[in-house]
MDTraj code that builds the backbone (N, CA, C; nanometers):
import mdtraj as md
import numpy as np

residues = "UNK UNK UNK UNK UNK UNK UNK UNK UNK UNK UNK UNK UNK UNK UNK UNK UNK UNK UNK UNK UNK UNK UNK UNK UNK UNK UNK UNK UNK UNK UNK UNK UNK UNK UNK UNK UNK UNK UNK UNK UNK UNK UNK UNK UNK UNK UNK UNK UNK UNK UNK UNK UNK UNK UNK UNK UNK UNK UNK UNK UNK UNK UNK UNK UNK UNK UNK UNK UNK UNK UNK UNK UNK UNK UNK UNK UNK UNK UNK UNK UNK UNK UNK UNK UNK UNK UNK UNK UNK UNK UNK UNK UNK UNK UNK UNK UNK UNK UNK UNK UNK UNK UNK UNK UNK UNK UNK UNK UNK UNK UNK UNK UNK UNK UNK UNK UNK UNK UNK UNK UNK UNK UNK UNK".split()
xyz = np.array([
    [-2.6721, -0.6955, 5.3123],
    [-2.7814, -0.7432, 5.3953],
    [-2.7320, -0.8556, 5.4857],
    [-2.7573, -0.8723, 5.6201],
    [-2.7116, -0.9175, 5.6828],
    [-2.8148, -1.0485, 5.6606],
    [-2.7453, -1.2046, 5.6917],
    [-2.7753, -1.3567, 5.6484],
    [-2.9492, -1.3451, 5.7547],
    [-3.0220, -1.4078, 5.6790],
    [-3.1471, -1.4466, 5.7155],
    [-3.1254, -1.5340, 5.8870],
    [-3.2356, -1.5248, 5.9771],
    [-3.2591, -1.6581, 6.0557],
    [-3.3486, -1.7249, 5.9931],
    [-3.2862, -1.8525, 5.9968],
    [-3.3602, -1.9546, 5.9558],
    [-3.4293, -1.9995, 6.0419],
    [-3.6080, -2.0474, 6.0796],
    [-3.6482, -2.0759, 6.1384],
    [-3.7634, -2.1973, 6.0949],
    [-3.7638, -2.3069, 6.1348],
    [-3.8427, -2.4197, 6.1246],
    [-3.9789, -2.4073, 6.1777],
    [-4.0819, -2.3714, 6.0950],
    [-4.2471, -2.3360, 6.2044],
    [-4.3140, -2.5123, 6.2054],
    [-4.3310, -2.5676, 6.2747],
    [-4.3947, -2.6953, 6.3142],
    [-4.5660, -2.6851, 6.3174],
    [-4.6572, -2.7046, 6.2466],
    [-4.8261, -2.6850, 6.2278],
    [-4.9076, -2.7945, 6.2032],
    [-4.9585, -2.8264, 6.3280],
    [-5.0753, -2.9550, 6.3507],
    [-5.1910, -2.9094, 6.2689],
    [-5.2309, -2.8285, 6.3841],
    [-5.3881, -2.7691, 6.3860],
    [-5.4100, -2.6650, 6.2874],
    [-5.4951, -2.6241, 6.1818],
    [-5.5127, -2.5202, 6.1380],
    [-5.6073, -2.4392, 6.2113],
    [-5.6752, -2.3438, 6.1085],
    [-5.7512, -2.2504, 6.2537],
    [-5.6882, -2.1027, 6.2965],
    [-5.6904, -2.0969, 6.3757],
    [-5.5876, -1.9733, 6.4035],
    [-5.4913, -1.9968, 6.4102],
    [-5.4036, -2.0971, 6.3913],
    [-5.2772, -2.1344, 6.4261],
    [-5.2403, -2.0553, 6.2543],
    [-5.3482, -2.1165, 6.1820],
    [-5.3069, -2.0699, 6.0478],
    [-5.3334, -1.9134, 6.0040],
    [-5.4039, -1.8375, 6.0443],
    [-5.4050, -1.7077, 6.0749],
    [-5.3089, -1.6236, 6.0907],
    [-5.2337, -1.6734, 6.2343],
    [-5.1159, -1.6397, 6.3122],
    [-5.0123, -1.6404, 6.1855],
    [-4.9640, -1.7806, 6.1209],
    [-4.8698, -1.8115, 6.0642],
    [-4.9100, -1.6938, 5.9241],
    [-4.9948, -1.6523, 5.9247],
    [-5.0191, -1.5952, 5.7795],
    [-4.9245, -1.4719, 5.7736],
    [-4.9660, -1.3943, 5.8786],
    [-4.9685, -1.2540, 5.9362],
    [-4.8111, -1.2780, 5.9838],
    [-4.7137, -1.3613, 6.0536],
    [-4.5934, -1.3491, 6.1011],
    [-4.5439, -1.3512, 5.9271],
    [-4.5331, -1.4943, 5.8433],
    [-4.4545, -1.4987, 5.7331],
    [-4.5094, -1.3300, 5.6929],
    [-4.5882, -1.2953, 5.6415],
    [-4.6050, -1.1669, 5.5421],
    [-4.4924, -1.0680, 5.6177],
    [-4.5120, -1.0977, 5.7383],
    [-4.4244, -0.9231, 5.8202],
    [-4.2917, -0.9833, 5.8582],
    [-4.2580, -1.1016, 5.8507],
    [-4.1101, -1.1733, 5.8358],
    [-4.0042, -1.1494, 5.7518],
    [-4.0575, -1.1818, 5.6194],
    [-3.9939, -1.2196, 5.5463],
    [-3.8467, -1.1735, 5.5000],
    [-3.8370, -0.9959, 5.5208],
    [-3.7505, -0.9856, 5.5048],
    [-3.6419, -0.9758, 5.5830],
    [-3.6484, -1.0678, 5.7270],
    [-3.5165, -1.0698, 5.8449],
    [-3.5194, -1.2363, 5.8337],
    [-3.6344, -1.2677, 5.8201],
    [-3.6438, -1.4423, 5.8633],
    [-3.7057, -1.5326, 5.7309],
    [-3.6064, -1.6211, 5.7501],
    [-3.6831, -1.7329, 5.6292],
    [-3.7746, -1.8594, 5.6993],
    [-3.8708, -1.8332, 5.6531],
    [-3.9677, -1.9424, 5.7334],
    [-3.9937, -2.0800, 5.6497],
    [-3.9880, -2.1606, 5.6914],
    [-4.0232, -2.3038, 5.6522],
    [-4.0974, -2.3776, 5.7370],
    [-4.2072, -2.3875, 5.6642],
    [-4.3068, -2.4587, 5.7539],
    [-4.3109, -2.5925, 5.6993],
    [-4.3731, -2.6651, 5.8488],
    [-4.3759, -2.8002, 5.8182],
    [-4.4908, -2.8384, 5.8853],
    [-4.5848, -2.8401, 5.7893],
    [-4.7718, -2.8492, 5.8586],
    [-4.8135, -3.0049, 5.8136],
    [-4.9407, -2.9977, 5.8981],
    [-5.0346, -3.0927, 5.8645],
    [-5.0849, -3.1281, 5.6860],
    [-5.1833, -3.1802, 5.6720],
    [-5.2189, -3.2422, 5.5461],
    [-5.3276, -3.1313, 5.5514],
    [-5.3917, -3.0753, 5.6690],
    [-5.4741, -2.9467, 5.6693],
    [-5.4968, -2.8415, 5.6176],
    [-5.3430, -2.7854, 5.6417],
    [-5.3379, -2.6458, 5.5570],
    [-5.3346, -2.5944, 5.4309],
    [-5.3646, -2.5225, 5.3803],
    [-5.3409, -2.4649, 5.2471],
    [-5.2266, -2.4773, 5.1726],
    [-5.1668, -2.5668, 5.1230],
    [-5.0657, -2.5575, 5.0114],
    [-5.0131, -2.4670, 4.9035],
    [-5.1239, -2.4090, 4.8926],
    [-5.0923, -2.3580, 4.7747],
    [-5.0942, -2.1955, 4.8563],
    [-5.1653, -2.1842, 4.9790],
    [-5.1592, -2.0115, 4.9818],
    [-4.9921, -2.0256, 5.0755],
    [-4.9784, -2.0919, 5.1013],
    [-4.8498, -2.0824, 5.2157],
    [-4.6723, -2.1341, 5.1410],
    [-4.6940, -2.1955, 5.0325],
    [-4.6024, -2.1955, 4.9416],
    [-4.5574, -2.0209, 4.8624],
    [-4.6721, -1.9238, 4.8538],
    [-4.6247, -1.8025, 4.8391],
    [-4.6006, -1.7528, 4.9323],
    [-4.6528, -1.7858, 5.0904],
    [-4.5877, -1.6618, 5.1735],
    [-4.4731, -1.7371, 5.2487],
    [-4.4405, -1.8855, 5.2315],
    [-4.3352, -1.9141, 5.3186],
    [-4.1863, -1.9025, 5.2153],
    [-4.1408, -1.9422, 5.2328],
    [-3.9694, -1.9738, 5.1549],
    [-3.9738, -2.1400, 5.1219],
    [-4.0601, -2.2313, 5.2286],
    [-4.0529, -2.3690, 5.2005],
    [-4.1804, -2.4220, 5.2675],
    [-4.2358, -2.5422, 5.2008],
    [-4.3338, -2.5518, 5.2764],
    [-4.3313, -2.7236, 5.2438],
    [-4.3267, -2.7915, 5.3889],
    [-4.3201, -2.9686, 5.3857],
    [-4.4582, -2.9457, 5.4448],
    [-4.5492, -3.0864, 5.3635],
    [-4.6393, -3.1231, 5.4247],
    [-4.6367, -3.2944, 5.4929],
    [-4.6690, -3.2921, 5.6286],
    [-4.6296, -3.3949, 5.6814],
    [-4.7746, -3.4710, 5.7103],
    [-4.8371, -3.6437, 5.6629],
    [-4.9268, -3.6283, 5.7573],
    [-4.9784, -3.6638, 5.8501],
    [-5.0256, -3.5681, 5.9417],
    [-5.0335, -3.5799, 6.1052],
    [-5.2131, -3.5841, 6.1396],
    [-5.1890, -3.6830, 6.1893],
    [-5.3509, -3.7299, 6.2594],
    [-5.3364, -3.6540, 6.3810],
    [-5.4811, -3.5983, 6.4287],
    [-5.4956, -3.4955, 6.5155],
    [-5.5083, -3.5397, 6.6389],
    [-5.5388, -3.6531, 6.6577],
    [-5.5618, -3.7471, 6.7533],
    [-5.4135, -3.8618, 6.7785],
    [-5.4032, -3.8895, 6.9090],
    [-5.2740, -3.9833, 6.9397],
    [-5.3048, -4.1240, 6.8692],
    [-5.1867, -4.0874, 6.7587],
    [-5.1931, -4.2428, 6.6903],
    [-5.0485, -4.2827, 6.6661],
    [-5.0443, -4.3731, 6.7700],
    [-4.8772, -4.4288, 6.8013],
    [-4.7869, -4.4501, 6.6884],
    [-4.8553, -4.5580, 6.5776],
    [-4.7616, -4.5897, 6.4773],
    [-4.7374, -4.4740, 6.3667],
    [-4.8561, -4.3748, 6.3318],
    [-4.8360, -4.2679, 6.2583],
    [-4.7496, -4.1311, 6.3402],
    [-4.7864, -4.1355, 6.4484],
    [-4.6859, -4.0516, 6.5073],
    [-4.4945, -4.0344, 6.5596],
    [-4.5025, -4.1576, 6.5582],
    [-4.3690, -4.1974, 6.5435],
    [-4.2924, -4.1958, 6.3753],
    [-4.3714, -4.2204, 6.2591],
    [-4.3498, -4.1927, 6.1912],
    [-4.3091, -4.0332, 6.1601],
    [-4.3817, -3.9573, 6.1998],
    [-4.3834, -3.8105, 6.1866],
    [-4.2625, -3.7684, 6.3016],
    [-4.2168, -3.8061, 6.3833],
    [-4.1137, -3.8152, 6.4616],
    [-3.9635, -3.7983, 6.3715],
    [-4.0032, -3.9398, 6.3395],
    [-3.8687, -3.9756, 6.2741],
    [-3.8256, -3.9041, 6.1443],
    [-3.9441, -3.8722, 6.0315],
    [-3.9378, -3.7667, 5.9630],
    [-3.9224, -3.6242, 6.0040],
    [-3.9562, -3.5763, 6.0827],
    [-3.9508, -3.4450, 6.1256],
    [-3.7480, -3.4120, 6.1478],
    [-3.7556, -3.5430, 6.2828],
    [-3.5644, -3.5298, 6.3037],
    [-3.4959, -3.4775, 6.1778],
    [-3.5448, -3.5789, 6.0586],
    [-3.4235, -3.5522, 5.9334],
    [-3.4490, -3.4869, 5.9296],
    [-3.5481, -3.3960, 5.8877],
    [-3.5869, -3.2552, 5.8298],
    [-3.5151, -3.1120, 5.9305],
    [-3.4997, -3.1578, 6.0576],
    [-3.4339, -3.0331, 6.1518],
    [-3.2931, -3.0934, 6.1119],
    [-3.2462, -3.2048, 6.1361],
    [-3.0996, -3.2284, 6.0509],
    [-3.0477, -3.2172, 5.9172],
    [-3.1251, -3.2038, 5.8492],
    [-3.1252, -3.1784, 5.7155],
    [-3.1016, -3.0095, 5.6754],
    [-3.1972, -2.9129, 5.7600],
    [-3.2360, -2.8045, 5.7233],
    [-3.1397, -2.7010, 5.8701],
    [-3.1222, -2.7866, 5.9008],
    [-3.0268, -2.6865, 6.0238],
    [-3.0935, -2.5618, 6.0845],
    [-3.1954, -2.5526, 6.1313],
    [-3.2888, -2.4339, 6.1394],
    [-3.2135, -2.3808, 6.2707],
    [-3.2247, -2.2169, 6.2666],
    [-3.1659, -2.1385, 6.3748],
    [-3.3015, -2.1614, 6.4722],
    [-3.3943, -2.1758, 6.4775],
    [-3.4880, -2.1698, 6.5423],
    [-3.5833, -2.2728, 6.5260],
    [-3.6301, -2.4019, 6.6000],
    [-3.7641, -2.4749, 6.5838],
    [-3.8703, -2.3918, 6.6515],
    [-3.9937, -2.3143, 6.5806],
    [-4.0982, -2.2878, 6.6695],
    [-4.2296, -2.3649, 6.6323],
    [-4.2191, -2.4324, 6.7820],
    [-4.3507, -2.5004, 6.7471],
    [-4.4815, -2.4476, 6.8100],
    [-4.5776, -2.4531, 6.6757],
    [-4.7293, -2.3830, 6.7310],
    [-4.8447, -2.4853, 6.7378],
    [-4.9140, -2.5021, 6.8814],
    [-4.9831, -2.5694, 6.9357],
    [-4.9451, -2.7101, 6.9972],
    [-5.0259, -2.7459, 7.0692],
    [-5.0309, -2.8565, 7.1092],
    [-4.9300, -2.9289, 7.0739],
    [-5.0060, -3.0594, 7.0129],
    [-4.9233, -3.1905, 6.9586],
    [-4.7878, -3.1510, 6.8636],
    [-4.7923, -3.0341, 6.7672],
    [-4.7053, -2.9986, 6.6887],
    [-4.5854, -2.9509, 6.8270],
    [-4.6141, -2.9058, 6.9743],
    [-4.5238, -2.8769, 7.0331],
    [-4.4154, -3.0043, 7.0669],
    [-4.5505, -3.1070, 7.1022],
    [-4.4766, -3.2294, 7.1428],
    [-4.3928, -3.2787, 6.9701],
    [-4.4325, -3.2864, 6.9227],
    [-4.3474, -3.3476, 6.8240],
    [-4.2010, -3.2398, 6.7919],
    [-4.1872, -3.1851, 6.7743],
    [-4.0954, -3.0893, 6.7463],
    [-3.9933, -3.0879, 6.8761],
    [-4.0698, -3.1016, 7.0244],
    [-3.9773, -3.0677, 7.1331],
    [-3.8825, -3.2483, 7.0957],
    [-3.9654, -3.3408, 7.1041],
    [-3.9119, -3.4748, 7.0872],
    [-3.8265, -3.4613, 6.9760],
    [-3.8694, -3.4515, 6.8198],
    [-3.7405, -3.4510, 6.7633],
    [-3.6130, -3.3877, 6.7930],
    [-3.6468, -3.2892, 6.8451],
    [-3.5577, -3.1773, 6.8376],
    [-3.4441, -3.2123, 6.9354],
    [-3.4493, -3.3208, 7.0302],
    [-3.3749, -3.3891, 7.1389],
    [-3.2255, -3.4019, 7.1103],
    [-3.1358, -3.3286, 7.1700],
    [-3.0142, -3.3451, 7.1520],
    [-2.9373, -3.2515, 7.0213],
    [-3.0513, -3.1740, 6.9702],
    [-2.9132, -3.1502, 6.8813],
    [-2.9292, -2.9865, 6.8988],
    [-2.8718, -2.8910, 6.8500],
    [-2.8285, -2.7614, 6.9120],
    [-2.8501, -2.6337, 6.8303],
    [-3.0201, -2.6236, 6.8124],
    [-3.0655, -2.4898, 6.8012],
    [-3.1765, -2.4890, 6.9046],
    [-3.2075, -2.3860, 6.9218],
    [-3.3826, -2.3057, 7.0298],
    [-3.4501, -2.3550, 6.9238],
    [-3.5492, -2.3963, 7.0614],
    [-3.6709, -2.4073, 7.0427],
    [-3.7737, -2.3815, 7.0984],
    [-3.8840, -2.3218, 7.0237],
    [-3.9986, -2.2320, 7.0587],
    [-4.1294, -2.2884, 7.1066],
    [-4.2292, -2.2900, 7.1933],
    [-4.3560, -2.3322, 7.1748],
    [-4.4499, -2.2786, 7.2220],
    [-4.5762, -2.2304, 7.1275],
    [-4.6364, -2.1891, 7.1208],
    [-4.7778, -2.1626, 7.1366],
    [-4.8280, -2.2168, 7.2427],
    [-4.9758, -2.3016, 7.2707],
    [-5.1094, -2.2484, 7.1866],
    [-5.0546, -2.0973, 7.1530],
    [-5.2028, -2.0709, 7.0728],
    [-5.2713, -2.0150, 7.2053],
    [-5.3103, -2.0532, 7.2857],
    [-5.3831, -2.0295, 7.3766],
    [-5.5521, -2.1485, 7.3621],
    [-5.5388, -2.2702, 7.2760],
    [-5.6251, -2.3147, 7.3125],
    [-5.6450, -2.3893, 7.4272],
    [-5.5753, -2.4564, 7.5095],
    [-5.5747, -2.4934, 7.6605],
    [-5.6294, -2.3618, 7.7311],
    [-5.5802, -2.2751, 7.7379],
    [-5.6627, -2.1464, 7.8340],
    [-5.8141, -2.1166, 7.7757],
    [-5.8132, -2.1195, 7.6337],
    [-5.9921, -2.0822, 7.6118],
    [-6.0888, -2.2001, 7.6536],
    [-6.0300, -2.3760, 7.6379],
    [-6.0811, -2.4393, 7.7466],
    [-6.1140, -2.4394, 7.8744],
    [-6.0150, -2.3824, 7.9559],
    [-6.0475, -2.3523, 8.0591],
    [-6.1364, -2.2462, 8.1017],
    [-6.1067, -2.1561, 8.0359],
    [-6.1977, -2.0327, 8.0193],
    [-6.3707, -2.0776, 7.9835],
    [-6.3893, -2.1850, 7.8867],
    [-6.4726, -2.2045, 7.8459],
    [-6.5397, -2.0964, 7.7520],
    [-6.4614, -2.0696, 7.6650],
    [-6.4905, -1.9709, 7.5578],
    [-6.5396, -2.0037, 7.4605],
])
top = md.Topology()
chain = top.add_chain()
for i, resn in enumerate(residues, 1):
    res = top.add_residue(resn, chain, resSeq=i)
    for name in ("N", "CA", "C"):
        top.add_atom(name, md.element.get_by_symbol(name[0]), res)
traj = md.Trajectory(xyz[None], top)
């Protein structure tokens, strides 16, 4: 069997973000190892069976300077630590944090808006 991609999933928002993530890990698993690294939001306990790893980080949903920099600086070790072939980050703020850590060092990285900016606009 040829070596897994390792890929780092980055998760603010639950919601459909958590939906999405349900449905990729289940039909993943056997090319890609997923490790997610979510909010204080998500389910722990259902996403520890469908991921390979699961960090919970926690992230206020709203811009909060001193907690977000924290989650910054934790996140870096964790992509240096875990060497991921892939950072994909889904939504918003989880994009910004992930694109910022991810600064300078040398795997892809993904981002993923969800599409909630367009259903705003849309007014859906």
């Amino acid at each position: 069997m040829d070596k897994k991609i390792r890929v780092l999933h980055v998760a603010e928002a639950a919601g459909g973000v958590e939906r999405y993530l349900e449905a990729l890990f289940k039909y993943s698993r056997n090319k890609v190892e997923n490790i997610l690294v979510c909010s204080q939001n998500y389910d722990y306990d259902k996403f520890k069976i469908l991921a390979d790893r699961v960090i919970v980080l926690k992230m206020a949903h709203d811009i909060e300077f001193s907690s977000d920099i924290k989650v910054e600086r934790r996140l870096r070790r964790i992509i240096k630590q875990l060497k991921p072939d892939i950072v994909y980050a889904h939504s918003s703020k989880a994009g910004a944090f992930a694109r910022i850590a991810d600064l300078g060092l040398k795997n892809k990285v993904i981002y993923n808006p969800h599409a909630g900016p367009l259903m705003r606009l849309l007014k859906v």
